[in-house]
VEXMARDREN-242549 format. One record per residue: x negated, y, z negated of N, C-alpha, C in turn. Coordinates in steps of 0.05 Angstrom, whole numbers, plus 5000, padded with zeros to 4 digits. Atoms other than C-alpha are relative to their C-alpha. Layout:
N
XYZXYZXYZ/...
END
This chain:
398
501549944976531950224598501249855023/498550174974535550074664498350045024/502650204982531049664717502850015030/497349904981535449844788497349905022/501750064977532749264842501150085020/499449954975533549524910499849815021/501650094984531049004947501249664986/500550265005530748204948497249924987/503050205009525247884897501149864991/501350245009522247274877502749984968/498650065019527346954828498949994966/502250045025521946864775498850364991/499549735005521447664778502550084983/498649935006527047804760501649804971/500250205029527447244704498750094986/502449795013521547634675500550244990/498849775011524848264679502649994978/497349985012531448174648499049814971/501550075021526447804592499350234975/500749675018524348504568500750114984/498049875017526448704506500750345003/499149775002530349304509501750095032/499850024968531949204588502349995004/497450124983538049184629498950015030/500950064973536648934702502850025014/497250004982541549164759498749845026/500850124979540548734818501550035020/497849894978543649054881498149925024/502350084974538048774944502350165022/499049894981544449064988500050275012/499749675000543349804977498250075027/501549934973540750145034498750374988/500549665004537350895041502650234992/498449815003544151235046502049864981/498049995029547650874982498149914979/502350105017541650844941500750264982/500049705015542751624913502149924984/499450025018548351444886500149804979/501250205020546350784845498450094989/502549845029539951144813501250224975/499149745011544651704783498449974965/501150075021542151324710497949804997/500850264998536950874730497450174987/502449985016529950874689497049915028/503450074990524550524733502949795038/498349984976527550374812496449705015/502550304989523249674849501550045027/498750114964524349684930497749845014/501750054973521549384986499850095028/500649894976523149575044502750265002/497649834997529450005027498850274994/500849765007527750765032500550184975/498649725021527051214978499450315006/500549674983528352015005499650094986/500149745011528452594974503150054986/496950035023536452514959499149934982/499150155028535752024913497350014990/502349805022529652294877501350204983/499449665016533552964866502249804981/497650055013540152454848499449874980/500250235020536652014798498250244976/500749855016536652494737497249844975/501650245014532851894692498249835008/501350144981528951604745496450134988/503249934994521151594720497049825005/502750154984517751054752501049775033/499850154983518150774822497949815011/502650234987515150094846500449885025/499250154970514149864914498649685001/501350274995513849144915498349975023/501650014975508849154969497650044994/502349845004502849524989501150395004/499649584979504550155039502450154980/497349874996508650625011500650275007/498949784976510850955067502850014998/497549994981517950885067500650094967/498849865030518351284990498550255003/501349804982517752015003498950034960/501949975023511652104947499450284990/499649745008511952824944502250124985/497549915012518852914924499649854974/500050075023517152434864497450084995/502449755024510452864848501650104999/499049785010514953384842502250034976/497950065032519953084784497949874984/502050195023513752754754501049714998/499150354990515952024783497949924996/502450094989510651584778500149855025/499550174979510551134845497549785005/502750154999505750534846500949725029/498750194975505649904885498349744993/500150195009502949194883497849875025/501850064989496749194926498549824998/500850215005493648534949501149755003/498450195011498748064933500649865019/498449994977501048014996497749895031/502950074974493847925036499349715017/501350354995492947155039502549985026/497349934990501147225071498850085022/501249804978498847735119498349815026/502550064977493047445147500249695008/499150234998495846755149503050025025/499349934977500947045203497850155020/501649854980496047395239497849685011/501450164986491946795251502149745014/498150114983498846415272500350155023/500349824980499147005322498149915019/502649964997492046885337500149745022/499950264990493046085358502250045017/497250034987499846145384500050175030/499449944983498446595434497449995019/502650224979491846265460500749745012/499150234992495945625461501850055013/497750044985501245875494502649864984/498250145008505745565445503350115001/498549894999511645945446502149955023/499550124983512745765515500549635002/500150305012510445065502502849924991/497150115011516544935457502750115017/497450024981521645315503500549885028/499250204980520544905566500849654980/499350275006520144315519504149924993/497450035009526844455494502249995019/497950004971529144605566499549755012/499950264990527643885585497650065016/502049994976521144045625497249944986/502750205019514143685615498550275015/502749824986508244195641497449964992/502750075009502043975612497550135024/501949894975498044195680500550304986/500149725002500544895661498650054973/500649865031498944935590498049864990/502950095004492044635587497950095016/502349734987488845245606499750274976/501849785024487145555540496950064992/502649945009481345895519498049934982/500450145022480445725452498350164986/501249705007477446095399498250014984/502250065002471045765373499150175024/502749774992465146265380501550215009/499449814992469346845404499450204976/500449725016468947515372502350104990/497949905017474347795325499350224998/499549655007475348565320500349984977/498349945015477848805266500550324985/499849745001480449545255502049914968/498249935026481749665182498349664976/500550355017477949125131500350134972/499849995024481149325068500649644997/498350325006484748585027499749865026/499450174976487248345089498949935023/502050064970481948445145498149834983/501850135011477748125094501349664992/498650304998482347465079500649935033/500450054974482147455161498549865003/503850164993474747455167499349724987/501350235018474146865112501449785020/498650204993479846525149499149965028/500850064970476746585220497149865006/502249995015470546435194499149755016/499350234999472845685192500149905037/500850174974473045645266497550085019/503049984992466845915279499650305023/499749744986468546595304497650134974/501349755017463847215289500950255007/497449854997466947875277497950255005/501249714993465248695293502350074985/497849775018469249185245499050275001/499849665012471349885235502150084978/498749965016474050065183498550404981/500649815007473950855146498049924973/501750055022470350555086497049915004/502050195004465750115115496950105008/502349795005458150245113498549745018/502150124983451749955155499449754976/500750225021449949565088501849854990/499050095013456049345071501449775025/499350174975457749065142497649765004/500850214992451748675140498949784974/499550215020452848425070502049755002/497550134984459348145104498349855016/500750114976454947865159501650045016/498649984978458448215207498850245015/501549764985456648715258502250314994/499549705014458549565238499950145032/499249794980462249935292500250204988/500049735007461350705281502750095008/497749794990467850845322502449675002/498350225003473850345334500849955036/500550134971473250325413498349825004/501750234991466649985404501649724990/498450335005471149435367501949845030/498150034981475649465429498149935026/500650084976470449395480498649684995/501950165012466948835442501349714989/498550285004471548345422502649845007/498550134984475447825447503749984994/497749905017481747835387499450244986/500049825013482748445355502550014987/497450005019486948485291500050284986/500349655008489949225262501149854965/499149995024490549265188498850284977/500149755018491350005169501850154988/497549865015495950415117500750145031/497749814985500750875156499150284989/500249775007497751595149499850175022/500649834987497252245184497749895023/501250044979490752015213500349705006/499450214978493051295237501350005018/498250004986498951455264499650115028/501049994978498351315332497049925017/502549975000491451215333498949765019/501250044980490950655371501650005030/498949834976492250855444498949915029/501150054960491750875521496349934996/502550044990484250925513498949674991/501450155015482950425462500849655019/499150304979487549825509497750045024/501449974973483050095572497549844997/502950035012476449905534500649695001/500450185011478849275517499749825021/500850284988476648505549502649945013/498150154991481948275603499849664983/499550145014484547795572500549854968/500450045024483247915503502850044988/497750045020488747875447499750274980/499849865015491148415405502749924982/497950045029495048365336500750164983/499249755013498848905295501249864979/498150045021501448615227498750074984/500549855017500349275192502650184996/498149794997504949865207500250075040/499849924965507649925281499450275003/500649734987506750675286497249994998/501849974999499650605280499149915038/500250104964500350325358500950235012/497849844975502750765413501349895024/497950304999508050275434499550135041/500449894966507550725509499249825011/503050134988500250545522499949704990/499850325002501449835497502049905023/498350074977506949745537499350015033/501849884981502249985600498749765003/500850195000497349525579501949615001/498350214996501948915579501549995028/497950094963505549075650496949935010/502350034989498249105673499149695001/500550255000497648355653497249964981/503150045007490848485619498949964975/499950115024492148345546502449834995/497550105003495847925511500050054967/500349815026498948175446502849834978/498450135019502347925376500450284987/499049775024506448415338501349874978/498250075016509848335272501150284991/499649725017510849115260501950155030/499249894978514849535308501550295000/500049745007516050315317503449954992/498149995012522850465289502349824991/498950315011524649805256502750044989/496149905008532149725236498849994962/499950015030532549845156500049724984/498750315001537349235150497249844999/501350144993534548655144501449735022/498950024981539448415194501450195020/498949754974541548845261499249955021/500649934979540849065321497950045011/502349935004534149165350498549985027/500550014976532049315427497750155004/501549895001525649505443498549835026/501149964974521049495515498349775001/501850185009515349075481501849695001/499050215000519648565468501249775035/499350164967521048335551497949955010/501750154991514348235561499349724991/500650325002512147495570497050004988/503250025010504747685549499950054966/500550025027507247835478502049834982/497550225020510347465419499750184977/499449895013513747845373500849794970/499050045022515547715294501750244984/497849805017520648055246499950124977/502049865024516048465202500349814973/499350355013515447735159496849934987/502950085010507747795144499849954974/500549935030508447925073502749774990/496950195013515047375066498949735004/500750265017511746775037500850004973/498550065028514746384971498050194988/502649945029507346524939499550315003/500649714998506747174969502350154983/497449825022513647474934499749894971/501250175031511647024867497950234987/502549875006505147404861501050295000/499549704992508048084883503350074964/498150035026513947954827498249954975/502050105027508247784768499250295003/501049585001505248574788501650134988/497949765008512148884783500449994966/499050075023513348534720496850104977/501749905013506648704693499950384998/499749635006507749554712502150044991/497150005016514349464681498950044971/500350105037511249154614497850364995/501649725017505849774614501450225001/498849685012510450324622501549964983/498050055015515250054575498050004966/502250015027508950004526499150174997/502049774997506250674541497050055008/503349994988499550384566500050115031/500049884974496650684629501349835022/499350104978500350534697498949845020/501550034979497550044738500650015036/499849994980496650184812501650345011/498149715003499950904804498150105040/501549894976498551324882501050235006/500349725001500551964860499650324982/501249855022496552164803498350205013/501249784999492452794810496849885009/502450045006485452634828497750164990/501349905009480852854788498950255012/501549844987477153544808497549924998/501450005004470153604824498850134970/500349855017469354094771502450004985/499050155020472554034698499950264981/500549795018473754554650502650004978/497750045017477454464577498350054974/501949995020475054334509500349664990/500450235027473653684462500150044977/499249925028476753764398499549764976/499550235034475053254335502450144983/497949995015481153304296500749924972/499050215014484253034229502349935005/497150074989489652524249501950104977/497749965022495452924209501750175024/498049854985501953264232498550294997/499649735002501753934255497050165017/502749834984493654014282500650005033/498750024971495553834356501850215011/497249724997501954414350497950264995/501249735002496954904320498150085021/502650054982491454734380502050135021/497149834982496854864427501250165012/499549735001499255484405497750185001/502349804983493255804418499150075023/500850034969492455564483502350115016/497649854995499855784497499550265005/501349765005497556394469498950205013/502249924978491956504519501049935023/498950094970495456304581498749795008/501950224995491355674584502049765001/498850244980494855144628499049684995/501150245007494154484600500049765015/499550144992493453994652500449625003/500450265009490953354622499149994975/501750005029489653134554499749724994/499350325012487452444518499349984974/500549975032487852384443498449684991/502050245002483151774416500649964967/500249965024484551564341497049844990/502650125010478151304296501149794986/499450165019478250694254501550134973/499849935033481350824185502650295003/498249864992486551404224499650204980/500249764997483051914195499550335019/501049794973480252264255500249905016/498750044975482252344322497950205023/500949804980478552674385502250085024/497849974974482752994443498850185017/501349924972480153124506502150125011/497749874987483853774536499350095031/500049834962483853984617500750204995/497949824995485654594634500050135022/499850084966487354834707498950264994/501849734999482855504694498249994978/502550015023476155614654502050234980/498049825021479555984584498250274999/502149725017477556684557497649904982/502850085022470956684515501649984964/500250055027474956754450501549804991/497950305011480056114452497649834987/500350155005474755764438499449964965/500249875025473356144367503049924992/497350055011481056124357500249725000/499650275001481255364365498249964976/501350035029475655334309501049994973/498449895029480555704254501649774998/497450164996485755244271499749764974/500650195016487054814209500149795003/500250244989484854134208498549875026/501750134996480354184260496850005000/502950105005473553944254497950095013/502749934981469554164314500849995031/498049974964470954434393497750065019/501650064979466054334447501750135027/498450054985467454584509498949825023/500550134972468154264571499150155028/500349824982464154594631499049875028/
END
């Protein structure tokens, strides 16, 4: 089974991996999107981080059937093209949260203190203390927070500590569950914007983020309040940020930024970056020792279960269940040949088998198998499944 890293991990990852009986580990962190197709041509299970995986190298990796994104997002692995070879693609959600939100509250200080500045006059030989003892400070203020999956939630604990209270929106969150949090339940994500003093973004990258927050949502917000993006930059609309920032009337921490270089060294010019009201980082939220440690113990754990045949953990492009369910329940005897004969009937009948789970009993005489099927069957499969030798008894599923 060949293990094809794309990416830089945690040394203790990859000690783990190459542990695995039966394993070979290729360790290439240099590959990029456009020489990645041809490295997969024989690869078994593919680990990136931030290196893209397209649609080439899906079609080019004939052996390729499990991809892991050391991370959380994965946005930058096109997940359709691996439903469509039966890829699995999972990822390593969490791991990465404490990381995260531990820059975001460096963001948070650093640009109330002015520090940034602070250290570049210091370094230019100049004392200013009159200038830079005019911070706000951020006992009792109000914390936004758009998005409280993991990470808006290791925020809140961590803001907690200086005696901030928070307002959230988030698509999950509920009236009861906001004030199990002790926090206050915005219905929309402007009221977060008119309402609090920092506001931190921490939302996947989908259809409906992208872009999402915007001209209106900066208009709403507190002169002088602070905004923080160390999620996915396209979830900003870098324009209307950029608007708000000539205006003088926020002041803003990024670590994410719209069309980030691949590399993890380059070139990298962007508008945001000349303003004096913001302080930029080098998409670095998630690059802590403990944070890639922890995120390397995941991979190595969805490694060990597909290699064992147990279920995948963290899979994000399995089928979700339908509301409605239609198959049969078969008791069986565990022997060769009942499973082939069950089968062929369903073959038979044009009956589309889309999920099944076989269960053995103590003592491996009997077995149950739970069948899906992507259409309710004719009325007589289920008679023909009865004859079938060896099995015991067929229920259906309705």
């Amino acid at each position: 089974m060949k293990i094809l890293l794309a990416d830089r991990l945690h040394p203790s990852c990859i000690s783990a991996l190459e542990k695995l009986p039966g394993t070979e580990v290729i360790n290439r962190p240099e590959l990029s999107a456009e020489t990645l197709p041809e490295a997969v041509k024989d690869i078994d299970i593919l680990v990136v981080r931030s290196t893209r995986v397209t649609a080439e190298t899906i079609a080019a990796a004939r052996a390729l059937s499990l991809i892991i994104r050391a991370g959380a997002g994965t946005n930058t692995i096109d997940v359709k093209a691996a439903s469509a070879r039966g890829i699995y693609v999972t990822n390593c959600p969490g791991k990465n949260s404490a990381a995260v939100a531990e820059l975001t509250i460096g963001l948070m200080l650093a640009l109330d203190r002015h520090i940034v500045e602070n250290v570049q006059d210091l370094r230019a030989g100049k004392w200013n203390k009159k200038k830079y003892s005019k911070a706000s400070g951020i006992k009792g203020r109000k914390l936004g927070i758009i998005g409280l999956g993991q990470i808006g939630l290791c925020v809140l604990e961590r803001c907690r500590a200086f005696g901030m209270s928070a307002i959230a929106w988030s698509r999950s969150l509920t009236p009861e569950r906001a004030a199990e949090l002790g926090i206050e339940y915005a219905s929309d994500p402007l009221i977060v914007a008119e309402k609090a003093d920092v506001v931190t973004v921490h939302l996947a990258l989908s259809q409906q983020t992208r872009s999402m927050i915007g001209a209106e949502f900066f208009s709403r917000m507190k002169p002088g309040a602070i905004f923080i993006n160390t999620s996915r930059g396209e979830v900003v609309d870098e324009a209307a940020l950029a608007e708000a920032l000539r205006s003088g009337k926020i002041l803003a921490g990024l670590d994410v930024f719209n069309n980030e270089p691949a590399a993890s060294e380059a070139e990298f010019k962007t508008e945001l970056a000349t303003f004096s009201n913001l302080y930029g980082t080098h998409h670095i939220g998630a690059s802590t020792d403990q944070a890639e440690a922890e995120t390397g113990q995941e991979v190595v754990r969805i490694v060990q279960s597909f290699l064992t045949g147990d279920e995948i953990p963290n899979c994000v492009n399995l089928r979700k269940p339908p509301s409605t369910r239609t198959g049969f329940v078969i008791r069986h005897e565990d022997r060769v040949g009942v499973l082939a004969s069950v089968f062929a009937v369903l073959k038979e009948h044009g009956c589309n088998v889309q999920e099944m789970q076989n269960q053995i009993f103590e003592g491996c005489q009997a077995a149950s198998a739970k069948i899906l099927l992507a259409e309710p069957p004719p009325a007589e499969v289920k008679t023909k499944l009865e004859t079938c030798d060896g099995v015991l008894y067929v229920s259906s599923i309705t």
